[in-house]
C-alpha positions in Angstrom: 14.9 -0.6 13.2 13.6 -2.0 10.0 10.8 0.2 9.7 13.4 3.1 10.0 15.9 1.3 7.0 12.7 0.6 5.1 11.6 4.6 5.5 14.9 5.7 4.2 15.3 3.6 1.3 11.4 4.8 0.7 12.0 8.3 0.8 15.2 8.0 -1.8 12.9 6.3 -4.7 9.9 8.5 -3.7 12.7 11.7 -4.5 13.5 10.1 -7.6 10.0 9.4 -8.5 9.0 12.9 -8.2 11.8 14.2 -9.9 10.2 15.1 -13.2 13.3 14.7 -15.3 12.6 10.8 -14.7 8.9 11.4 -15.9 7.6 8.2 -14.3 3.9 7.8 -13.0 3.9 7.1 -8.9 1.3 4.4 -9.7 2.9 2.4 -12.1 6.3 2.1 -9.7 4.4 1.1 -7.1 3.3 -1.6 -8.9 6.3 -2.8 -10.2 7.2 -2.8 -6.8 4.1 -4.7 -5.8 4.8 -7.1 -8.8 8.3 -8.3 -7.9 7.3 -8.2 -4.0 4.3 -10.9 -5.4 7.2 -12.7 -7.0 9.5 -12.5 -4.5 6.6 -14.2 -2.0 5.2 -16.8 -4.2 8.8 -18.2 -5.5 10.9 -19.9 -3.0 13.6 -20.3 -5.0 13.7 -16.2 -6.2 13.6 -15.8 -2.4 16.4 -18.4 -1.8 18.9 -16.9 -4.1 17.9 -13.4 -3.6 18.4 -13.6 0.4 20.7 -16.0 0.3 25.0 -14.8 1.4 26.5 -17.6 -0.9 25.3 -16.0 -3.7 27.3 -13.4 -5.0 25.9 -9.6 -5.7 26.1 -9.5 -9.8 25.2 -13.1 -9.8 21.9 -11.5 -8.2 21.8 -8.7 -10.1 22.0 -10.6 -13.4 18.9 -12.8 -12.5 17.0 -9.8 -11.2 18.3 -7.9 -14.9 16.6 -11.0 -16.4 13.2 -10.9 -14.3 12.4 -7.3 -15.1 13.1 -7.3 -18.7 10.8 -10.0 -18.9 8.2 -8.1 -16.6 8.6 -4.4 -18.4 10.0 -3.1 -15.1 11.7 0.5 -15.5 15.1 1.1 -15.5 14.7 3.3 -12.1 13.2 0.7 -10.7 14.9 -2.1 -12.0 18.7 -0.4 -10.1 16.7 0.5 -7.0 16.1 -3.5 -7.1 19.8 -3.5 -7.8 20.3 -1.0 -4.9 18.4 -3.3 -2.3 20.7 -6.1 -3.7 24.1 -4.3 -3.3 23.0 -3.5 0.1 21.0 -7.1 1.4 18.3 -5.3 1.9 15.6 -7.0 -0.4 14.2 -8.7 2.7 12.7 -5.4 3.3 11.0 -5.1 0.1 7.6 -5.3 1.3 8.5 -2.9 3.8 9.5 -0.6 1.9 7.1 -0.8 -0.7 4.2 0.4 1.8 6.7 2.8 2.8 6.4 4.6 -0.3 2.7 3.9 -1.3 2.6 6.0 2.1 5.2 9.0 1.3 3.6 9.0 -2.2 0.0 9.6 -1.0 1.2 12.0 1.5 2.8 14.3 -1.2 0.0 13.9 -3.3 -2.4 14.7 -0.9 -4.5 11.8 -0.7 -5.8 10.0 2.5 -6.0 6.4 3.1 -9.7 5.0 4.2 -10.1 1.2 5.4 -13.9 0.5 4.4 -15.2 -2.1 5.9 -18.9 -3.7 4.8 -20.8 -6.6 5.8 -20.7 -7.7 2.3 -18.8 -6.8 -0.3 -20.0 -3.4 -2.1 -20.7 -3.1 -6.1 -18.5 -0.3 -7.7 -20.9 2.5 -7.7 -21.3 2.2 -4.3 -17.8 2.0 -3.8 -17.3 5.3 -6.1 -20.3 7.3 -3.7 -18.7 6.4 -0.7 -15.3 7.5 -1.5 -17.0 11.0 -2.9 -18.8 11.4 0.5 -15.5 10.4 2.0 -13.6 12.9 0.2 -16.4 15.3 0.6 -16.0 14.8 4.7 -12.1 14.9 4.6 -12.0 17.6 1.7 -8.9 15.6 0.5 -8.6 12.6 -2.3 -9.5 9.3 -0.8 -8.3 6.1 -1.6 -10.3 3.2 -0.1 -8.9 -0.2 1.0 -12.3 -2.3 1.0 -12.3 -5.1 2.9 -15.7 -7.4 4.4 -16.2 -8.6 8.2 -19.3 -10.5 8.3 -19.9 -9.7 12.2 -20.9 -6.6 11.1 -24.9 -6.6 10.6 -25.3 -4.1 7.9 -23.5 -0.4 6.5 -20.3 0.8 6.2 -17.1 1.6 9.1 -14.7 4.1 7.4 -11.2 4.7 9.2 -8.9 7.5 8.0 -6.3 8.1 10.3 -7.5 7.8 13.9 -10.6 9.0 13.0 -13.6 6.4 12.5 -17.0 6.9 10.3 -19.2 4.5 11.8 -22.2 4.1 9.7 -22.6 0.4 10.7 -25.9 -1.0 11.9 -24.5 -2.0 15.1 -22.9 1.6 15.3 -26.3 2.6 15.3 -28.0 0.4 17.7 -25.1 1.7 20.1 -25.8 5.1 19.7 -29.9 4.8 19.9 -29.0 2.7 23.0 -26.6 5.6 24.4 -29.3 8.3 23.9 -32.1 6.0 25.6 -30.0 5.4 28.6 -28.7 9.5 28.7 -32.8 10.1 28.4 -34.1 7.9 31.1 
């Protein structure tokens, strides 16, 4: 049920973000959002008085005024803050936040990849994978790298349900699937 709130409230900033007579970037709301999520997570006492029903709504809202001014947040996204407020909904923040990442990439066309590397890669080969991503997919990519040192050697890319395995121990399974199809 949350995920379905958190979708809605999504989908109502992701409108308003598109709406070109705001003329705000995607990229930077989403970080704004990411920004006060952070806060929200790391301060206890934001968290306390934010989620907290002894604590009246402007009371709230004045404190969350405060914060953004401080942190350069915009004024859409400083009353969709406001709008989470009115409505006790700011424990779905994070939620919500992915939410729209999600319904912003999906207007603008670009896929999400998990990359995952035995160690961690240097940014060119970061770049050269995403191009051969985006060259396989024929859409933008943008990777989420992460490292799992189980892995022996190469890449695993996962868009969707479908998995680019390029990893050593990909290969070893497949060499070991065409000996035992050959013999």
């Amino acid at each position: 049920m949350s995920l379905a709130v958190a979708s809605r409230y999504a989908r109502a900033l992701v409108d308003l973000v598109s709406d070109p007579r705001h003329a705000l970037d995607a990229d930077e709301v989403v970080k704004q959002l990411e920004a006060f999520d952070k806060a929200l997570a790391e301060s206890s006492d934001l968290r306390t008085i934010l989620l907290s029903p002894a604590i009246t709504a402007a009371k709230k809202r004045g404190i969350v005024a405060r914060l953004a001014e401080l942190a350069g947040v915009s004024r859409l996204v400083r009353n969709f803050l406001f709008v989470l407020i009115d409505h006790r909904r700011v424990n779905l923040l994070g939620d919500i936040r992915v939410a729209v990442q999600a319904l912003l990439d999906e207007r603008l066309g670009i896929v999400r990849a998990q990359v995952t590397s035995a160690i961690p890669l240097e940014d060119r080969q970061r770049a050269e994978l995403t191009a051969q991503l985006e060259r396989l997919t024929g859409k933008s990519v943008r990777c989420d790298f992460s490292t799992d040192a189980s892995l022996l050697g190469g890449v695993i890319a996962k868009i969707g349900s479908t998995t680019y395995d390029g990893s050593v121990r990909g290969q070893l399974r497949a060499l070991r699937r065409q000996l035992v199809a050959e013999a």
